[in-house]
C-alpha positions as CSV (number, residue, x, y, z in Angstrom):
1,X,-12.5,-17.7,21.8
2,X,-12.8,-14.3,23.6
3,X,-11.9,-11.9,19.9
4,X,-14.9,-9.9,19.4
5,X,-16.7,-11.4,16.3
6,X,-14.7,-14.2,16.4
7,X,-15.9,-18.1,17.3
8,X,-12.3,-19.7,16.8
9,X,-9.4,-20.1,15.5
10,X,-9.3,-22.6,12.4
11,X,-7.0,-25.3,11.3
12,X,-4.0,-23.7,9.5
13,X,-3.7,-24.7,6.3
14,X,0.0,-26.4,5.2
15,X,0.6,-23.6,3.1
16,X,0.0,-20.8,5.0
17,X,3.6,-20.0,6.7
18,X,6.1,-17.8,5.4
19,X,9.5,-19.2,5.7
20,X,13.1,-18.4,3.3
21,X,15.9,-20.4,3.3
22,X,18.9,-18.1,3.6
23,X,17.0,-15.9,6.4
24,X,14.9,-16.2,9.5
25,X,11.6,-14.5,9.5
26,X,9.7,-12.9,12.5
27,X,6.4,-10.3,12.5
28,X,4.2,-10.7,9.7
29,X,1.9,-7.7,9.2
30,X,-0.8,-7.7,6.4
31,X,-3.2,-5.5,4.4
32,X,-5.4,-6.0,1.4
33,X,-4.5,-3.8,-1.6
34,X,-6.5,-2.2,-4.3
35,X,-5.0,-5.0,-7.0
36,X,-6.6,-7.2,-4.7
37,X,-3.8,-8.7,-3.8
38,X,-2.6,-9.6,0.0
39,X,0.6,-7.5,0.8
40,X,2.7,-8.8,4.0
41,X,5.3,-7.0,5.4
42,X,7.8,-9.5,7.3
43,X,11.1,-8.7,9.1
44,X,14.0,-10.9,8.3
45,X,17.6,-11.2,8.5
46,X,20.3,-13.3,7.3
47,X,20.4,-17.1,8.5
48,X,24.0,-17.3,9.7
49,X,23.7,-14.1,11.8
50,X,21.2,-16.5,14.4
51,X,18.1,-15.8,15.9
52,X,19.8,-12.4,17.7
53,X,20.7,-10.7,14.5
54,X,17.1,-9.2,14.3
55,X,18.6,-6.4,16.6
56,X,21.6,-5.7,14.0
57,X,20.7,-7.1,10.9
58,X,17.4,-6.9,10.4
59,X,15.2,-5.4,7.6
60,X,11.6,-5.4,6.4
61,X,10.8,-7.3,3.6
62,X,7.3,-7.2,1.3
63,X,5.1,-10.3,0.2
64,X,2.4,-10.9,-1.3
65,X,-0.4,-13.3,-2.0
66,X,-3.8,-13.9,-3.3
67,X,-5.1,-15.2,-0.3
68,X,-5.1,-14.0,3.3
69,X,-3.5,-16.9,4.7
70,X,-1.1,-17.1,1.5
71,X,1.0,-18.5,0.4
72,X,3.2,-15.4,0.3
73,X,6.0,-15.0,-2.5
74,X,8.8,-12.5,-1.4
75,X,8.6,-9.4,-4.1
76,X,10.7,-6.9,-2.4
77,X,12.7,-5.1,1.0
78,X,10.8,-2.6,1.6
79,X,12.6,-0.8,4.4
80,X,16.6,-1.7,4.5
81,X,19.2,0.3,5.7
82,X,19.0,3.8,5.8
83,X,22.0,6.6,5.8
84,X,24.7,6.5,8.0
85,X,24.0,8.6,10.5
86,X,20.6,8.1,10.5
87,X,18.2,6.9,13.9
88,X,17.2,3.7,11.5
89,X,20.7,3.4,9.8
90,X,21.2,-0.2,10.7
91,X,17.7,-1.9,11.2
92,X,14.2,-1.5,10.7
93,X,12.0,-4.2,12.5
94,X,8.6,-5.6,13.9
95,X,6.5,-3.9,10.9
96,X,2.6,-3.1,11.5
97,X,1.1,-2.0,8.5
98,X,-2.0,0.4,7.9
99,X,-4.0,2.3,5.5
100,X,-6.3,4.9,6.2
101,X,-7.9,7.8,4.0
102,X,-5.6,5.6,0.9
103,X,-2.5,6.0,2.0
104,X,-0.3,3.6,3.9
105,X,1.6,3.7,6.9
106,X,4.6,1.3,8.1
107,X,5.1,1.3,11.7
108,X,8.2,0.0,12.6
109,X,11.0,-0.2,15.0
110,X,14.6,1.4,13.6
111,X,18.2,1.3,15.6
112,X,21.8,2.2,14.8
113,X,25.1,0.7,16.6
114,X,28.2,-0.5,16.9
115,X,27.5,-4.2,16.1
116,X,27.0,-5.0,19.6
117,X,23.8,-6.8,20.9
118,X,23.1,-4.4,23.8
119,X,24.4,-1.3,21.6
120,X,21.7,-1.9,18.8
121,X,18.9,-3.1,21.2
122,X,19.6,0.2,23.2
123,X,19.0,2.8,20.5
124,X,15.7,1.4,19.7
125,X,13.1,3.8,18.7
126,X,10.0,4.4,16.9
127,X,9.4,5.5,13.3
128,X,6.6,5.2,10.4
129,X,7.6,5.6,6.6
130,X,4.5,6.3,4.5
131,X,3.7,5.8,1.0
132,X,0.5,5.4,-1.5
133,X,1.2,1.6,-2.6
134,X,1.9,-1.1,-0.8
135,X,4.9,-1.5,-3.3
136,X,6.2,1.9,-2.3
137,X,8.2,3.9,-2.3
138,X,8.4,4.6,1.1
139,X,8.8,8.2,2.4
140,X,11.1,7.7,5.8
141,X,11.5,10.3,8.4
142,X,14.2,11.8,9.3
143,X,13.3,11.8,13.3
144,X,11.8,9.1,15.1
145,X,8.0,9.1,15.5
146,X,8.0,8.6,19.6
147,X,11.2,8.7,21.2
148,X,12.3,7.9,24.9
149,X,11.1,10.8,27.5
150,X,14.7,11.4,29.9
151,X,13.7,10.8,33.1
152,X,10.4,9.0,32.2
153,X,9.4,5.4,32.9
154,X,10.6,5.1,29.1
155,X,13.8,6.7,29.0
156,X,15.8,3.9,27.4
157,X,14.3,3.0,24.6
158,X,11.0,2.8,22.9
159,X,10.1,0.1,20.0
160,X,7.5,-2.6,18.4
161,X,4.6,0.4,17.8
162,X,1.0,-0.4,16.8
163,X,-1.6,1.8,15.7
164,X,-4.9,2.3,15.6
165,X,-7.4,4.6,14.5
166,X,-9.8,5.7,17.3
167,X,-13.8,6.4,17.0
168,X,-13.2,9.8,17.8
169,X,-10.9,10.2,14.7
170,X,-7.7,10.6,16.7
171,X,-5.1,8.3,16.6
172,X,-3.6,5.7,19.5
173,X,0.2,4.6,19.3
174,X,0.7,1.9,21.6
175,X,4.4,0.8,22.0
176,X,7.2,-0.7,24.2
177,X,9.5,0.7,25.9
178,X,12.3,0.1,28.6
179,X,13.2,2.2,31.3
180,X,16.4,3.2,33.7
181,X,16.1,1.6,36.9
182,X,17.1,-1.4,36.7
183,X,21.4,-2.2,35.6
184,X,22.5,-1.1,32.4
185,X,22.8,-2.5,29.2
186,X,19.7,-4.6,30.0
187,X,17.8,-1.6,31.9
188,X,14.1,-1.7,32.6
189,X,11.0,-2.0,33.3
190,X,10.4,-3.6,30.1
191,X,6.8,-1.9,29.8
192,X,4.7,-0.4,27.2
193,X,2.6,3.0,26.7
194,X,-0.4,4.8,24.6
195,X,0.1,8.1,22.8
196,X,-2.1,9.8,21.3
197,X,-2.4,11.8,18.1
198,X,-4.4,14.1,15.3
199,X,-2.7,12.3,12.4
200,X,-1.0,8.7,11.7
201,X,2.2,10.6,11.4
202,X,2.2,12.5,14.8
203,X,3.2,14.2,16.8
204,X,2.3,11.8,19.9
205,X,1.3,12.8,23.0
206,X,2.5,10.4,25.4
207,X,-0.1,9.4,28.1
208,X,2.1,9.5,31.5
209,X,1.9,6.1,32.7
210,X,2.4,2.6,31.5
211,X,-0.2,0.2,31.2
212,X,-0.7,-3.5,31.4
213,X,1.2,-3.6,34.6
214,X,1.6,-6.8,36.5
215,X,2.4,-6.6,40.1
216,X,6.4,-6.4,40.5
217,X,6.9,-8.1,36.9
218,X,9.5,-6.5,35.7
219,X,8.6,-7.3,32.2
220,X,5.1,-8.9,32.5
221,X,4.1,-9.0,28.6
222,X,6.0,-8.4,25.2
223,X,3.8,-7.3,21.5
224,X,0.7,-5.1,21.6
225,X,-1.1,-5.1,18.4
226,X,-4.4,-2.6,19.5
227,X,-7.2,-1.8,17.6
228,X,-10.6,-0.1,17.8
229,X,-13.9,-1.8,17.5
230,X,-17.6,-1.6,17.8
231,X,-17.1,1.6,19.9
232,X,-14.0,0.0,22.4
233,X,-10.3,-0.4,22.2
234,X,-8.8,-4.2,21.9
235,X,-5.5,-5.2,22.3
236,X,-3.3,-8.8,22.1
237,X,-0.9,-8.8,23.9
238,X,2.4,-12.0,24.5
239,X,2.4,-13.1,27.9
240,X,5.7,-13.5,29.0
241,X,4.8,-15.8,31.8
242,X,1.6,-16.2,33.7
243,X,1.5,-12.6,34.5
244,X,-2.7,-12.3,33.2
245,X,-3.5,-15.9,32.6
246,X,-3.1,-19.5,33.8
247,X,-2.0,-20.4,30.3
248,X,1.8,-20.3,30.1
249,X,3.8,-17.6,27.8
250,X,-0.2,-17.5,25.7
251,X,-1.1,-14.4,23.6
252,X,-4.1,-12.6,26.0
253,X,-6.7,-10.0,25.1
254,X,-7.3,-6.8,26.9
255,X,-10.2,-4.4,26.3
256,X,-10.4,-0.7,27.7
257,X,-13.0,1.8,26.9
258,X,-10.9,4.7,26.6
259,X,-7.3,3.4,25.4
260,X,-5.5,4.0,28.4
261,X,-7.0,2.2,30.9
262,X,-7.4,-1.5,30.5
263,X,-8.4,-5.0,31.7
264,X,-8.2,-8.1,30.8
265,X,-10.8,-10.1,29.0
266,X,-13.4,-12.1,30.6
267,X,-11.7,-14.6,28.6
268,X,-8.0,-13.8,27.5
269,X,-6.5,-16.7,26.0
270,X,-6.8,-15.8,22.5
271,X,-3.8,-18.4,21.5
272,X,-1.6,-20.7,23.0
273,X,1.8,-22.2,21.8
274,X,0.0,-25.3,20.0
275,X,-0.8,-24.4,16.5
276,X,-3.2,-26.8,15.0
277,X,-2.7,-27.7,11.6
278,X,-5.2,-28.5,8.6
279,X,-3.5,-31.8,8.4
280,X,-4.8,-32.9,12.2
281,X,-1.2,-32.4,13.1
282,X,-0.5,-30.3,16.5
283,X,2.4,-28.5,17.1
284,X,3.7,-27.1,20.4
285,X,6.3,-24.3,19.8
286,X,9.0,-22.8,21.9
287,X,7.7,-19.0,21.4
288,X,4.4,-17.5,19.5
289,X,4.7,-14.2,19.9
290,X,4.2,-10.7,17.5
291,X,0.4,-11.4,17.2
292,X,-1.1,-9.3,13.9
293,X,-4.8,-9.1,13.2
294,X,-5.7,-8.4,9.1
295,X,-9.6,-7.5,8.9
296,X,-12.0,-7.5,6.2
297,X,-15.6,-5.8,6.6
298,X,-14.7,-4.6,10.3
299,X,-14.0,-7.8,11.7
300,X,-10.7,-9.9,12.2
301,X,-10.1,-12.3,9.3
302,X,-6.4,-13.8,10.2
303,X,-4.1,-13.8,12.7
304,X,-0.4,-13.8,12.2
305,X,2.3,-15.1,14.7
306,X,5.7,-15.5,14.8
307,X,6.8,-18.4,16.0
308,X,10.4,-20.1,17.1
309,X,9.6,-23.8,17.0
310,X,12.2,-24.5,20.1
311,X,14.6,-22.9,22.3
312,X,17.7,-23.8,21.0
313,X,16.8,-23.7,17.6
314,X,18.1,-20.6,15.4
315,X,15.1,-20.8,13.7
316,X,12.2,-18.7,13.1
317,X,9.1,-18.4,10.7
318,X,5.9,-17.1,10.2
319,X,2.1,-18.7,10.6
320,X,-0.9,-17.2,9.6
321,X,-4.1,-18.6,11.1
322,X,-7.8,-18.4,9.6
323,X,-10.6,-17.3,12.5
324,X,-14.1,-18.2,11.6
């Protein structure tokens, strides 16, 4: 296991998945409250849209437990659809929740569109609502948090943010993005970015060039979630292939001592797609991706994945593993 202060990842107990019946769930994000309660936020959308109606459907619901792993009861939406007209009018997505100097901050990826896959996917872009309870209300912004840079290797879109706060008391925003070089509607580079900032809630200053390159992948790796620890910057990040590890499609640490250059672990598989159950029960699963850390005293507690058990399947769900 190559997470600082982490031996391995446990068996995951039968309970601790996050699954509803009418929708599909994807990108659990979690943080301990001061009713000492476990609040997960979660984005889902309706069932019968399939497993694409996260770009046009999608909203971010709240959940909470009284254990890290859960189980997790649905209590609210937290972030549904905003005004027309608005950059976030139609979705708001892949959540990563924070809380520093007690307040808390929702990261999260909003779009707008015309119903259209491509349309939706396209006008991706960054925001963060903020609020003082993990049961809100949440204050939205009017104007996304990082938006594309015309010209830039992220001119097309920018989306699924994490952020940390850094030992120097700044702030890095690390995010995805898409660029304009390849054929529209798809586009790309599919690549991702730091930014850097005095506050949680901006403004960013983008650092020039993308990171996590993998020769001429043209999208090597999907999901940062970053943080800082013990004086260095970690992030997990979804291998879309083998681009940084012999382990197919695995999620794969990097480390960087400044937050914009960075290198993969001595050892990087953090996870693979077989999820081992409490029950001795193994299963293999079609994607594991959106990998979220929850820590307690400094040091990473649980890890959360989103996982589509097979290809075909329109199907998704939530699992939330124990480290020890």
């Amino acid at each position: 296991m190559s997470l600082p202060g982490v031996e391995k990842l446990l068996p995951v107990p039968m309970h601790a998945h996050f699954k509803l019946a009418d929708w599909l769930t994807w990108g659990g994000s979690a943080v301990k409250g001061d009713d000492g309660l476990y609040h997960m936020f979660v984005s889902r959308w309706p069932r019968a849209t399939g497993h694409n109606g996260w770009v046009t459907h999608s909203e971010i619901a709240h959940a909470v437990a009284f254990a890290p792993e859960g189980p997790y009861e649905f209590r609210d939406v937290a972030l549904g659809r905003h005004e027309r007209g608005a950059w976030d009018a139609d979705v708001a997505h892949n959540p990563t929740i924070s809380r520093w100097g007690g307040r808390y901050y929702l990261y999260y990826m909003g779009n707008f569109g015309d119903g259209s896959y491509w349309d939706h996917r396209n006008h991706q872009r960054i925001g963060v609502a903020v609020a003082d309870s993990p049961d809100g209300p949440w204050q939205r912004r009017d104007t996304p948090l990082l938006d594309v840079t015309p010209g830039a290797w992220d001119s097309l879109m920018t989306s699924n943010p994490s952020c940390t706060l850094m030992p120097d008391g700044r702030y890095l925003l690390m995010y995805k993005a898409v660029g304009h070089k390849r054929e529209l509607p798809m586009g790309g580079p599919v690549l991702h970015g730091v930014a850097f900032a005095d506050s949680p809630t901006g403004p960013f200053v983008k650092h020039p060039d993308p990171i996590f390159a993998s020769a001429d992948a043209w999208f090597p790796g999907e999901d940062p979630f970053v943080w800082a620890q013990d004086g260095r910057f970690y992030a997990i990040l979804k291998d879309q292939g083998r681009n940084y590890s012999p382990e197919e499609r695995a999620l794969v640490l990097f480390e960087s001592a400044n937050g914009r250059d960075w290198q993969t672990a001595a050892e990087p598989v953090v996870a693979s797609r077989r999820i081992v159950w409490a029950d001795g029960s193994v299963a293999e699963y079609s994607r594991v991706e959106r990998p979220q850390l929850l820590f307690e005293n400094g040091r990473p507690r649980t890890l959360f994945v989103a996982v589509k058990p097979t290809k075909e399947a329109d199907d998704s769900f939530n699992i939330h593993i124990p480290l020890g």
